[in-house]
N, C-alpha and C positions, 0 to 999 in steps of 0.2 A: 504494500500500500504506500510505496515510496513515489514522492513529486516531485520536479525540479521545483527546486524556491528561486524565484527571481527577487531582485533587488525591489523594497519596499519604501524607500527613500523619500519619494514622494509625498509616504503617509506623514509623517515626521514633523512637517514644518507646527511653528508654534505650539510643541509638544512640549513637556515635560516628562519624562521619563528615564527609571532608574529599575537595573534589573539584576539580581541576586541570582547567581548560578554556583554551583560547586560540587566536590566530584564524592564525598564523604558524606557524613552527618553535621549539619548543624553544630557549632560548638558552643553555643549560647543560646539559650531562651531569654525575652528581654518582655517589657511592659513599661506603660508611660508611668516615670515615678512619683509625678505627682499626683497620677490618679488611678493607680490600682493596677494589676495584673491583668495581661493579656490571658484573653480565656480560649478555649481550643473545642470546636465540633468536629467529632471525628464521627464517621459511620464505614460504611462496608465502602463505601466509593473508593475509589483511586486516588482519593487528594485526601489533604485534612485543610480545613475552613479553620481561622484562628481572628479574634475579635479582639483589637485593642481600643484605646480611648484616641476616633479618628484617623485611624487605619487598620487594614484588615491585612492577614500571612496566606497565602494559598499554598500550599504545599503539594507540590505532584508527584508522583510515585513514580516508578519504573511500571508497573500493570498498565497503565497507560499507553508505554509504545507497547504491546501486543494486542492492543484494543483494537476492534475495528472503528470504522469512520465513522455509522452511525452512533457509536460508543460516546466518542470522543464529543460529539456534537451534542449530545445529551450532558455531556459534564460539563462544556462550556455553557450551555441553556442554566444548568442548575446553578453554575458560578454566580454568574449573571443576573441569577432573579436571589443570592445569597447579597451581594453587593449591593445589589439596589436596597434590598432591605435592610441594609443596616450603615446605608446613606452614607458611603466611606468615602471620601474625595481622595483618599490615597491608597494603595498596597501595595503589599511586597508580593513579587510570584517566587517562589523556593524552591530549584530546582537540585537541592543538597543531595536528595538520592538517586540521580541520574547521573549516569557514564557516557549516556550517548541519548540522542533526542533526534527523532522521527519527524519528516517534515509534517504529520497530521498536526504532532505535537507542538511545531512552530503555528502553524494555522490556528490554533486554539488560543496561546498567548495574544497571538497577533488580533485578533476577536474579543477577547479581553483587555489589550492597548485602545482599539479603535471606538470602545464603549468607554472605559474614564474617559477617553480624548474627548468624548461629546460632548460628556457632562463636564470640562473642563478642570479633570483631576488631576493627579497623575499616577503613574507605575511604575514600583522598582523591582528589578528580577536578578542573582548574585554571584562570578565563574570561577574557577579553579581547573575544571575542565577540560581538556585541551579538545578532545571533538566533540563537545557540548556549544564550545566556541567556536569551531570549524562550521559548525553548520550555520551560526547567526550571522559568522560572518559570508558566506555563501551567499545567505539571504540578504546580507546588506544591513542586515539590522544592527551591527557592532557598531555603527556610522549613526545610528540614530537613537541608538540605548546605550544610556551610560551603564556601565557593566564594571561591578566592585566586588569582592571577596567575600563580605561576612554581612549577615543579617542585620548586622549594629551598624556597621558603615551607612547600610539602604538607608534604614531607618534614620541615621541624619541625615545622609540627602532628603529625606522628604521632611526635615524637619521636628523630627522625635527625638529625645533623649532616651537611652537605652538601658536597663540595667537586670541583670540575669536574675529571672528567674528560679525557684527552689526548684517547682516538679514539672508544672505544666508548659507545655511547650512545642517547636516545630522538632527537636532533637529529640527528645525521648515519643513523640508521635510518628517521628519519620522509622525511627527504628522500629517502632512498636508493627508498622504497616509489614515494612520488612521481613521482621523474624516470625507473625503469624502468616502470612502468608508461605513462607517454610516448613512452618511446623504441623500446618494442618494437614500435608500430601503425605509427610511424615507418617505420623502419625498412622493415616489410614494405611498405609503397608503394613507397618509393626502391626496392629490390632489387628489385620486382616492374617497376616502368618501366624497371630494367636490363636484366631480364630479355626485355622487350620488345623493347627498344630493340636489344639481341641477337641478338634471332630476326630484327627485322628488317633486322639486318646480313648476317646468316647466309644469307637470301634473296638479296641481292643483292651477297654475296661471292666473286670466284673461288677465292679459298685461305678456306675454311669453317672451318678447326680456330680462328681465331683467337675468332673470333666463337661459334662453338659453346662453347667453354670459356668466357668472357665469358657465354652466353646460361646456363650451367649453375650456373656459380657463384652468379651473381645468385637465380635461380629459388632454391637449396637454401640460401641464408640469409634470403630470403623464406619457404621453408618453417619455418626453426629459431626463426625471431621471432614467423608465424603461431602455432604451436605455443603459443609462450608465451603472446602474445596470448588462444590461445581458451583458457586458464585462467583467463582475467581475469572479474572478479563484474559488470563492466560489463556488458550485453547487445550493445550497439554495438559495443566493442572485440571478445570474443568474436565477433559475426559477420564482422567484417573481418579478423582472423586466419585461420577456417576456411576466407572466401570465397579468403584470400591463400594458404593450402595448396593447395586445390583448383588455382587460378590458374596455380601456377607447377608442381603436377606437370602439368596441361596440358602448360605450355612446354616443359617439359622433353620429354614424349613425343612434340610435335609437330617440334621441333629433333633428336630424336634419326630420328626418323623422315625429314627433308629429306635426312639425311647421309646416310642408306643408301638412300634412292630412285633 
């Protein structure tokens, strides 16, 4: 689903704009200090939404470049009706857990620049990168987006003073994104070769209950991991989830079925 980007230069004039990219985590959480902590919406989406006092953190994931384009166009829609609601003439885009960035994924920024621009805000996005920045600058956008290292820096360009955070944050949310979506595909092998490994205890058990509970458990956190799994924007994970539901209600009805034969 890759597009040539041509040079966007044009869009630019009497802009303001500032954009945070980097190739790690986050090394600081920040909020305005005279007035309270920046707060963080997270849900199952590819981003995490973070609300400060007068500007807002968008954070994008890596699940993103494996999204398709109707995907991508539903996340920019939901940004978009997040922002307006919460009336932000300025934010940061965070693109800390990204290695590399899919021109869908410049498309979607760029759709998010072109709406502050209306409402006469501005946007800052923050790089470390080196082909995160290959590709803005591709597109020409290094010429029209100031592009700075760390989340604090953004945040005084737009005017913020910055100061870290205890827990909440784009660092411990970027990661958080990260390591469950690892741990759920995880997960569903292990419980699924318990689940095996169960039935085939169950087969060649005299006393069956030990093994049957063993074979059932396993199966039905295989299923609650599958599950999450097949929400994932990944295609791969999504099919080894479904395959991992499928799998273990199998076991399940094949184990419940030995017991009463």
């Amino acid at each position: 689903m890759e597009a040539t980007c041509s040079p966007v230069g044009s869009l630019a004039e009497n802009t303001d704009i500032f954009i945070q990219l980097s190739a790690g985590p986050s090394t600081a959480d920040f909020s305005i200090s005279n007035s309270g902590e920046a707060t963080v919406t997270s849900s199952n989406n590819p981003y995490y939404f973070e609300q400060g006092n007068g500007y807002s953190v968008i954070t994008l994931t890596p699940e993103l470049n494996d999204a398709q384009w109707s995907d991508i166009e539903k996340v920019g829609s939901d940004l978009l009706v997040q922002l307006k609601d919460h009336k932000s003439p300025a934010f940061v885009v965070d693109l800390s857990s990204l290695n590399y960035m899919g021109s869908a994924m410049v498309a979607l920024i760029v759709r998010l620049w072109k709406s502050v621009k209306d409402e006469k805000g501005r946007m800052v996005v923050v790089n470390r990168e080196k082909l995160v920045y290959e590709v803005l600058e591709l597109a020409g956008l290094h010429k029209i987006w100031v592009i700075v290292e760390t989340r604090e820096e953004a945040l005084k360009k737009l005017g913020f003073r910055a100061s870290s955070l205890s827990s909440s944050g784009s660092s411990s949310a970027t990661s958080s994104v990260s390591e469950d979506s690892k741990l759920a595909p995880a997960l569903v092998i292990l419980a699924t070769l318990g689940a095996i490994g169960g039935l085939i205890w169950l087969y060649n058990a005299n006393d069956q209950k030990i093994p049957l509970v063993l074979t059932i458990v396993a199966a039905l956190v295989a299923i609650i991991f599958g599950t999450l799994s097949a929400t994932s924007f990944k295609t791969a994970i999504k099919a080894l989830g479904l395959a991992g539901v499928v799998t273990n209600l199998i076991l399940i009805v094949v184990a419940v079925l030995e017991i009463t034969s």
